[in-house]
C-alpha positions in Angstrom: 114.0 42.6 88.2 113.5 46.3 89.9 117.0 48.3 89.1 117.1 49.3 92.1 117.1 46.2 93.7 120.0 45.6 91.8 121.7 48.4 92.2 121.5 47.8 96.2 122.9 44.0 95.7 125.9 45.7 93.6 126.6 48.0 96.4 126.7 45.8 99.0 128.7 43.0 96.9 131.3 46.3 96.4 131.6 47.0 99.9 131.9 43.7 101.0 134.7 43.0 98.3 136.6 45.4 100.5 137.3 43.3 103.0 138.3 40.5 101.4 142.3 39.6 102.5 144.8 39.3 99.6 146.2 35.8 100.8 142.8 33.6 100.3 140.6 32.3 98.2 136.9 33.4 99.0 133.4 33.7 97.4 130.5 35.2 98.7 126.9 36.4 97.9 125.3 39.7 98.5 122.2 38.4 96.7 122.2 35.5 99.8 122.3 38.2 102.5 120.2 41.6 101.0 116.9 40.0 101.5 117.4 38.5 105.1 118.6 42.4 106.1 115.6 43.6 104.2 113.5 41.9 106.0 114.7 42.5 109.5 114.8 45.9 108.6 111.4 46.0 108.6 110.8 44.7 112.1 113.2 47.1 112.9 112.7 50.4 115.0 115.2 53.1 115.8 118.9 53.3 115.0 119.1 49.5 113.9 116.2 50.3 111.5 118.4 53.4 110.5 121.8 51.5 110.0 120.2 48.8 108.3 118.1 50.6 105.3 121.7 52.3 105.1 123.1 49.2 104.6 120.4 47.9 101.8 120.2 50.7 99.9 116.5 51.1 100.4 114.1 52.5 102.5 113.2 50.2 105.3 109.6 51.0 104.3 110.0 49.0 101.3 112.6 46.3 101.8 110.2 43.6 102.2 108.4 44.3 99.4 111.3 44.7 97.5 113.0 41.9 99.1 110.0 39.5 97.8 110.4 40.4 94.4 114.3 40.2 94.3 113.8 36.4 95.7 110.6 35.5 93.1 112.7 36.9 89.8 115.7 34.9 91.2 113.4 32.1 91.4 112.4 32.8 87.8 115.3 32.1 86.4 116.5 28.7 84.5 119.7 27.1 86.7 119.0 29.7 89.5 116.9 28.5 93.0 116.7 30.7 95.7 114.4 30.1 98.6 114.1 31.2 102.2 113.1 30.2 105.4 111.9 31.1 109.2 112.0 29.0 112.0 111.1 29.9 115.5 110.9 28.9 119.1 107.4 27.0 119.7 106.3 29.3 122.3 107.4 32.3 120.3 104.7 34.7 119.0 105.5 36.5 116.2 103.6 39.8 114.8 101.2 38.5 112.2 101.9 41.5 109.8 105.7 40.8 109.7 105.1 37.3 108.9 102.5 37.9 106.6 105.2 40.0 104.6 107.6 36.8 103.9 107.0 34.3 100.9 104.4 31.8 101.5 105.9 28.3 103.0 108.5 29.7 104.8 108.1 29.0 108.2 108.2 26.5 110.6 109.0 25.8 114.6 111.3 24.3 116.8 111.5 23.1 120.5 113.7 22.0 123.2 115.2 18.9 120.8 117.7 21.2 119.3 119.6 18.0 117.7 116.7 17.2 115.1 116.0 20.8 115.0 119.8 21.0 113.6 119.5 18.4 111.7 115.6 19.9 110.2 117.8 22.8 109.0 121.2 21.3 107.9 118.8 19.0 105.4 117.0 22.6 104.2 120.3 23.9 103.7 121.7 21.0 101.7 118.4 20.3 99.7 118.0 24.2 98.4 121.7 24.1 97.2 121.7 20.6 95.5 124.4 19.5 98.3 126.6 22.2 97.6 126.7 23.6 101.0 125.5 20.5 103.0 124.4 22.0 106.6 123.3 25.2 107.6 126.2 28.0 108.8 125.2 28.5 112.3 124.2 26.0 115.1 121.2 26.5 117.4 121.6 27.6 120.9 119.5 27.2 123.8 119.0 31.2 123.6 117.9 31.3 119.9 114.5 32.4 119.3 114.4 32.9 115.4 116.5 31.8 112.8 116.1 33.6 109.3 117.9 31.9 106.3 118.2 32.2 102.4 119.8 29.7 100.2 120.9 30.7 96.6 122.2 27.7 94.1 123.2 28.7 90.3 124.3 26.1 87.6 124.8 26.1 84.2 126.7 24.4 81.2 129.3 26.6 78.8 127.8 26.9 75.4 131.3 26.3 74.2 133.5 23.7 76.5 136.7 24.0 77.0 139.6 21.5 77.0 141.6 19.8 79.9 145.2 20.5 80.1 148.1 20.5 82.4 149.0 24.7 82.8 151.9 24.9 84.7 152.5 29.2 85.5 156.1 30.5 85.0 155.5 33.4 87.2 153.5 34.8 90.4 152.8 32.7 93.1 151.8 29.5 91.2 155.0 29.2 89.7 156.4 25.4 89.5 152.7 24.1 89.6 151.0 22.2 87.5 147.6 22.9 87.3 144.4 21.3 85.5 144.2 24.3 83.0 141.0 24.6 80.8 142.2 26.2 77.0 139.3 26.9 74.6 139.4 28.9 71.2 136.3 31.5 70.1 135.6 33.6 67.2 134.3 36.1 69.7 136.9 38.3 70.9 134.0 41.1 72.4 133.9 38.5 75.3 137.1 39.9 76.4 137.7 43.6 77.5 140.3 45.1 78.9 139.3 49.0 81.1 141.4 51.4 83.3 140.1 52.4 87.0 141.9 54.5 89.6 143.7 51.4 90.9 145.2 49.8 87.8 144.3 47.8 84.4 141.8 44.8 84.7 141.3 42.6 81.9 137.7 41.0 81.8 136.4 37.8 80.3 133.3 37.1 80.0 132.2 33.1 80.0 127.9 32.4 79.0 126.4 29.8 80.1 123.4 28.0 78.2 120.9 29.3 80.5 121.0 33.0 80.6 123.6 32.7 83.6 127.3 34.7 82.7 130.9 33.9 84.7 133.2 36.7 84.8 137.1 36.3 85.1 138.4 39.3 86.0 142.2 39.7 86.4 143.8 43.2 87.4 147.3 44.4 87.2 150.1 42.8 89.9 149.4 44.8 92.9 146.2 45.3 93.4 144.2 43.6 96.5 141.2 41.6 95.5 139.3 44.3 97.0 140.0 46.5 94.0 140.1 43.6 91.4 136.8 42.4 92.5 135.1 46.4 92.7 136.4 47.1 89.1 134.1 43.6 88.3 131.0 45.2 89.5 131.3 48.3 87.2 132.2 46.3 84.7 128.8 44.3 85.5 127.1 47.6 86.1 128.8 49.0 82.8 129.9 52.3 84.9 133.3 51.4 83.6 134.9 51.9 79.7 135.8 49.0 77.8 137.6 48.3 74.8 136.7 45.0 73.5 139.4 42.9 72.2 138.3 43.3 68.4 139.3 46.9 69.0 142.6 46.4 70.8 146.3 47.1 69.3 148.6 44.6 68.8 151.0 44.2 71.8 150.3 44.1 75.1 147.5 45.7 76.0 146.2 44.4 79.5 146.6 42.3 82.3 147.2 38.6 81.2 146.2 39.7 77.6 148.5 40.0 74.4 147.5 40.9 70.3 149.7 39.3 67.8 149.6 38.1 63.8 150.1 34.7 62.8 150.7 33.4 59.4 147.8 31.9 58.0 146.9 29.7 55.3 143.4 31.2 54.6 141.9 34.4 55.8 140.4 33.8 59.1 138.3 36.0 61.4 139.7 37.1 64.3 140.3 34.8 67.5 140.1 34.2 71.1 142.7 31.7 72.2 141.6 31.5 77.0 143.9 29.5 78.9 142.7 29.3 82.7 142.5 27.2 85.6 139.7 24.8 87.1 138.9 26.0 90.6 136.1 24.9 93.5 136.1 27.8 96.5 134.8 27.4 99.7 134.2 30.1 102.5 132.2 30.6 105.5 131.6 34.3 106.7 130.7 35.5 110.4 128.6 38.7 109.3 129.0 39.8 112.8 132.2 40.7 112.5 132.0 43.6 110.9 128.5 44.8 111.5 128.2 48.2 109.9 129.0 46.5 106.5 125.8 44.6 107.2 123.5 47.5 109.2 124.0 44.9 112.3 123.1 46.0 115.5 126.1 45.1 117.8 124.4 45.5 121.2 122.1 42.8 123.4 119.5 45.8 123.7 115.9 44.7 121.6 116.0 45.9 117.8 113.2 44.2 116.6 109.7 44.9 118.0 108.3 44.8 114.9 109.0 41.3 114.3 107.9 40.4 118.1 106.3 41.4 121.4 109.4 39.6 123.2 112.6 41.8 123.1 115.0 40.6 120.5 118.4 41.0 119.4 120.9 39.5 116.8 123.1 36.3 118.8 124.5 35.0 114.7 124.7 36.3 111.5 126.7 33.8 109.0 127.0 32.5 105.7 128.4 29.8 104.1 129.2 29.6 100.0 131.2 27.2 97.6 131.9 27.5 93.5 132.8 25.3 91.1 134.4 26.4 87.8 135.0 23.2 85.3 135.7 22.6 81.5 131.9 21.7 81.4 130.2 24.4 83.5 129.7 26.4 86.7 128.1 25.4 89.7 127.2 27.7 93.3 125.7 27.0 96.1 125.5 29.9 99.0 123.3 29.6 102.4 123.0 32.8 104.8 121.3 32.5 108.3 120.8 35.0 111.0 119.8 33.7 114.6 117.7 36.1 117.0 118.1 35.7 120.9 116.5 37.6 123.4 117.4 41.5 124.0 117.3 43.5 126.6 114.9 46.5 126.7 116.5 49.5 125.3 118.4 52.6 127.6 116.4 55.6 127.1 118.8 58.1 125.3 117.6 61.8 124.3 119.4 61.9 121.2 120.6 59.4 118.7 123.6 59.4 116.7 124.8 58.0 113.4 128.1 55.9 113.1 129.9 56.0 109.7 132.5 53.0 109.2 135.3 53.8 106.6 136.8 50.6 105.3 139.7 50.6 103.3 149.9 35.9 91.5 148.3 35.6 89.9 145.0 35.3 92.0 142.1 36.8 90.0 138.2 37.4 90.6 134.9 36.1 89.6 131.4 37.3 89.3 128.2 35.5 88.5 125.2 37.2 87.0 122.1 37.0 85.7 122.4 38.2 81.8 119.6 40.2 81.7 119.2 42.2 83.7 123.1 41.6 85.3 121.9 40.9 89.0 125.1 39.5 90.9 124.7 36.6 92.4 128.2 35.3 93.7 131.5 37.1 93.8 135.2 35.9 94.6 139.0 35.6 94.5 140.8 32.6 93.4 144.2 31.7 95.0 144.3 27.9 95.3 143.4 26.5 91.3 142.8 22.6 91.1 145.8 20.7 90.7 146.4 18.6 87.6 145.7 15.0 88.5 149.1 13.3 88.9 147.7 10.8 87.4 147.7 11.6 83.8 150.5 13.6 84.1 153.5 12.0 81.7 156.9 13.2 80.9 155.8 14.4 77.6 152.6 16.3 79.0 154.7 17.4 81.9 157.2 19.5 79.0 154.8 21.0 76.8 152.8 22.3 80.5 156.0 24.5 81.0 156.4 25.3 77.1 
């Protein structure tokens, strides 16, 4: 995969980790939304075509291109599907060297029947994600002229399972619950790191899959926002950020969530890695639109796009909608991103143009899913509502050892 591709995708995931508010759960996927700006930036003209190659990362002269090649070594990769697609209004004409610059078998029209149209979409939507996200994120309008959309899916197995167990938190905001906590114990304590950024500790734990896909749990000193929890992920991923590995840590405490100790032991033993967590499915649906400048949006009805069409266009919907699933078997994602285009109006004529700069500025924890090699991010999040333990096979006896 080109770095810089990747680099762009870790930006963006960054930024958008920003905004994400400490009181819910959320997941999202700059890897869903990169190549649908990429390519609208190159039907783009003037200041929309300026804000959104800002935005990527990349000069708008080469986001297609490398917009293609992010979605075809997604594609590549075992448990990993990505796909996009273009619809448009039958009487629509796009330019043919805008549409010859999207992957083969991506488009397709609609007409006046917007309910089958809908329903054409929502079964795209649920097919490229395995049913993960079951209908597409936006509806269609009697105004919509294009609808460009991207769907991302990721599974895979743990090499190592872990074990069901009730894990019911004496502290932080899940105190009193009981929830379905997964315990497994490793040989391998360099899966677990613990590194210092400007905002506090974060411990890091790294869990592989069996198909070159890594999850990882990423939990940050009490007090800081997800924002900062989920930022310090991506240099971990990037590896802009020191680590000390847990076969080089002191006894003690010595991060969040993480302690050193001896045990007596009746042989020698090499070093172990005893993870208690929690099972947890996250669901979110994001309106891109609002906040625009994170995305290189345009926000006004004037045309943007004459590169993509004669007929003056504008953006009328930008969403996406995502889900994960973190089990004592494995990891599942799903993540479909959609942006509508409705008619613009022709532009004012301005002598000069200017550019806008946007400054954006228990125990809940993040996660990151990447590819292993290279680490492309493909889904990012905060966890703040963990699966309950089924009531069901909770006894008296499992009940006490839970809050041991």
């Amino acid at each position: 995969m080109s770095g810089a591709g990747i680099r762009a995708v870790s930006r963006l995931t960054a930024r958008w980790a920003r905004t994400v508010a400490a009181d819910d759960g959320t997941v999202f996927s700059a890897a869903g939304v990169w190549p649908l700006l990429a390519f609208l930036a190159d039907g783009a003209a003037g200041q929309a075509r300026t804000e959104l190659s800002e935005a990527l990362g990349v000069p708008a002269e080469v986001a297609a291109a490398a917009a293609r090649q992010l979605l075809a070594d997604t594609a590549s990769v075992t448990g990993l599907d990505a796909a996009l697609g273009l619809w448009t209004r039958q009487s629509l004409r796009l330019r043919d060297d805008w549409r010859a610059g999207l992957p083969a078998g991506t488009y397709g029209t609609f007409g006046d029947d917007l309910i089958t149209a809908q329903e054409r979409l929502d079964a795209w939507a649920a097919e490229r994600t395995g049913g993960l996200v079951e209908r597409m994120p936006l509806k269609l309008t009697r105004d919509a002229q294009v609808v460009l959309a991207s769907a991302l899916s990721l599974r895979t197995t743990w090499r190592q399972p872990f074990t069901e167990m009730p894990l019911r938190p004496e502290h932080g905001p899940w105190r009193g619950r009981t929830l379905l906590g997964l315990f497994r114990r490793s040989v391998r304590p360099d899966r677990v790191g613990v590194a210092a950024t400007p905002d506090g500790h974060v411990t890091a734990l790294t869990v592989p899959g069996d198909n070159g896909i890594d999850i990882h749990l990423v939990l940050g000193d009490e007090g800081m926002t997800p924002g900062q929890v989920i930022t310090a992920g991506v240099g971990l991923v990037e590896r802009t950020l020191a680590v000390t590995e847990g076969g080089r840590l002191p006894l003690g405490h010595v991060g969040p969530g993480l302690h050193v100790e001896q045990r007596p032991s009746a042989s020698p033993e090499p070093i172990a890695l005893d993870v208690r967590t929690v099972a947890y499915e996250v669901r979110a649906d994001h309106d891109l639109l609002a906040d625009p400048p994170l995305f290189g949006l345009p926000t006004t009805a004037h045309a943007h796009f004459p590169g993509i069409s004669d007929s003056p266009l504008t953006i009328g919907a930008a969403r996406q909608s995502a889900v994960a699933q973190f089990s004592a078997k494995g990891f599942r994602a799903g993540a479909v991103t959609a942006v509508a285009a409705t008619p613009g109006s022709a532009p004012p004529q301005l002598a000069h143009t200017t550019t806008v700069l946007t400054l954006t500025y228990d125990r809940p924890f993040a996660f990151l899913t990447t590819t292993r090699s290279p680490r492309l991010l493909l889904t990012s999040g905060w966890v703040t509502a963990p699966t309950p333990y089924p009531a069901m096979h909770l006894t008296p006896a499992s009940a006490s050892r839970a809050s041991a």
